[in-house]
C-alpha positions, 0 to 999 in steps of 0.5 A, a space after each residue: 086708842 094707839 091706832 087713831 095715830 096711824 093715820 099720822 104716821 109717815 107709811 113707806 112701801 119698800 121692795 126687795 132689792 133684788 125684785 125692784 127691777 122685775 116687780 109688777 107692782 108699783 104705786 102703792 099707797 096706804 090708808 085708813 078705813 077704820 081699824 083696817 090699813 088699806 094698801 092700794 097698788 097697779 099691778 102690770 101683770 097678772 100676778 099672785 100677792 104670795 105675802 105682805 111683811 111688815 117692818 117696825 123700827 127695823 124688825 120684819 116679820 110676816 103678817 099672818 094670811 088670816 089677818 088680810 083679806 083682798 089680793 093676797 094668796 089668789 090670782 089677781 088680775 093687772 089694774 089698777 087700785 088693786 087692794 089689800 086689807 090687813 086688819 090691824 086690831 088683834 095683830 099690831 096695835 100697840 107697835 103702830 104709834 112708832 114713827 117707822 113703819 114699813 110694809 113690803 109687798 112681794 109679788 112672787 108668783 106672776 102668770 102667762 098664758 094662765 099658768 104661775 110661774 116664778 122669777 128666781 133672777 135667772 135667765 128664763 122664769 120657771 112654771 110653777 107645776 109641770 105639765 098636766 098639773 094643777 098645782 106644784 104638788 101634782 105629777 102631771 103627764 109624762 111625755 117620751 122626748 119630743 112628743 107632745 102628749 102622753 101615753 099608755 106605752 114608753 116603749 121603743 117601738 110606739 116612739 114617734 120618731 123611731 122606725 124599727 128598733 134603732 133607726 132615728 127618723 129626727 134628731 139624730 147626729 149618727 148615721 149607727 143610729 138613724 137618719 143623720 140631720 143634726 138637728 139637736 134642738 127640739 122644734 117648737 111642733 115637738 116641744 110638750 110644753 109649748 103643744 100644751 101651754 101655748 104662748 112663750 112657754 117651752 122646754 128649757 135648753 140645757 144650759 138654762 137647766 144647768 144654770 138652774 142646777 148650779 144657781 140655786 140650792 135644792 132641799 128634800 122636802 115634803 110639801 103637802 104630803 108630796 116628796 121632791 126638791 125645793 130649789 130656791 134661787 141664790 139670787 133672789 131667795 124665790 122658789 120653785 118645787 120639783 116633786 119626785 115623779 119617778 119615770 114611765 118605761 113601757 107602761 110601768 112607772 118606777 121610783 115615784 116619790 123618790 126620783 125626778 127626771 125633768 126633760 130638757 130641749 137638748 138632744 145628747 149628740 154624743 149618743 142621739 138616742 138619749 136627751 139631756 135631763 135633770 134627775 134628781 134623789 134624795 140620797 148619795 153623792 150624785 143627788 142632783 145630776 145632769 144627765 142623758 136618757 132614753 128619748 122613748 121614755 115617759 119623763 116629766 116636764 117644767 116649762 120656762 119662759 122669757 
């Protein structure tokens, strides 16, 4: 049989370019153990093995899941001679006696604190799920701006930092609105995704929410049945999914699966009692906007980190 020659064949185990840098694999090796082709590799970080491709004089193609078993599509913790196993009976025995044989693995998805997230080549990586969620597709909890958990009532007057209709208490930069500190950031004690997630993770700035906007490429999709944004990095190509999770105003949600508004850690200092946000349809000129909204409303979180 044709596959009693891998054994022979020069393996080389090649990354994207633009992943060397970042990667946490290193060391990969491969070798034969029967009719399978075994790759073993450290791993620096806990990550998820999101695809293995291979390469055959030139042409690339992705191995399909049901033929490796091992570290692929789950989370795998760093150490070293992690293992992949592709089963090569079935799939591309025939081509395997070429002399130019490439494998790329790609490990996408990394973890801190126990939660995904994705390197799109920017300048903070980005969560996986929102806060509250267990996966991308999830809504999770919404949260009033820089309060830490959620709630039955968005109303003005259950807003942690408002006394009275219109009188700001924090994170106000005009005394029309409250009690002037020029405070425009959120402190950490006030940030969701930090309360919630420990570790580096918090809201992004934003600056880095518009880096997101302005470097990436935001497709509707449907993902598992799930209406929202796929934004995928003109960097690296990686991705992220921003599902539709409409908002909380008093205790009504409105627009789920056809809006997304994402908080940012920026105050609008022109006007204290709105923060800046992502928002986001999938109709219209103005699709993916920049924007300010009312602090006390229920808006969704994607936290980030260094």
């Amino acid at each position: 049989m044709k596959i009693l020659k891998y054994i022979h064949l020069l393996l080389l185990i090649l990354f994207p370019l633009s992943l060397v840098a970042q990667s946490s694999v290193s060391n990969v090796r491969a070798i034969q153990e029967g009719s399978n082709v075994v790759l073993l590799y450290d791993l620096s970080k806990d990550a998820e093995i999101s695809q293995v491709k291979i390469d055959i004089d030139g042409q690339s193609r992705v191995l399909p899941m049901s033929s490796l078993s091992g570290d692929v599509g789950k989370k795998v913790l760093q150490g070293k001679d992690r293992r992949i196993v592709y089963n090569v009976l079935g799939n591309y025995k025939d081509s395997l006696s070429s002399d130019n044989v490439c494998f790329v693995v790609e490990d996408v998805v990394l973890y801190h604190k126990g939660h995904a997230y994705v390197d799109l080549g920017l300048s903070v990586k980005w969560a996986t799920c929102n806060v509250g969620a267990s996966k991308p597709e999830d809504y999770g909890d919404y949260f009033a701006w820089g309060e830490t958990k959620p709630k039955s009532d968005y109303s003005r007057s259950t807003y942690k930092w408002r006394k009275g209709d219109d009188n700001l208490t924090k994170y106000c930069t005009d005394g029309n609105y409250g009690i002037v500190d020029n405070r425009t950031q959120l402190a950490l004690s006030d940030d969701a995704a930090r309360a919630n997630w420990g570790g580096s993770w918090r809201m992004p700035t934003s600056d880095e929410t518009i880096e997101l906007m302005d470097m990436c490429i935001w497709d509707w999709i449907t993902q598992n049945g799930v209406k929202g944004y796929k934004v995928t990095s003109k960097v690296n190509g990686n991705s992220i999914f921003l599902p539709a999770t409409g908002y909380f105003y008093s205790s009504s949600l409105y627009y789920p699966g056809s809006t997304g508004f994402y908080w940012s850690s920026s105050l609008c200092a022109g006007y204290p009692n709105g923060a800046m946000c992502v928002r986001f349809n999938p109709i219209g000129s103005g699709q993916v906007g920049w924007d300010f909204n009312t602090r006390s409303d229920g808006r969704s979180v994607r936290p980030v980190c260094p």
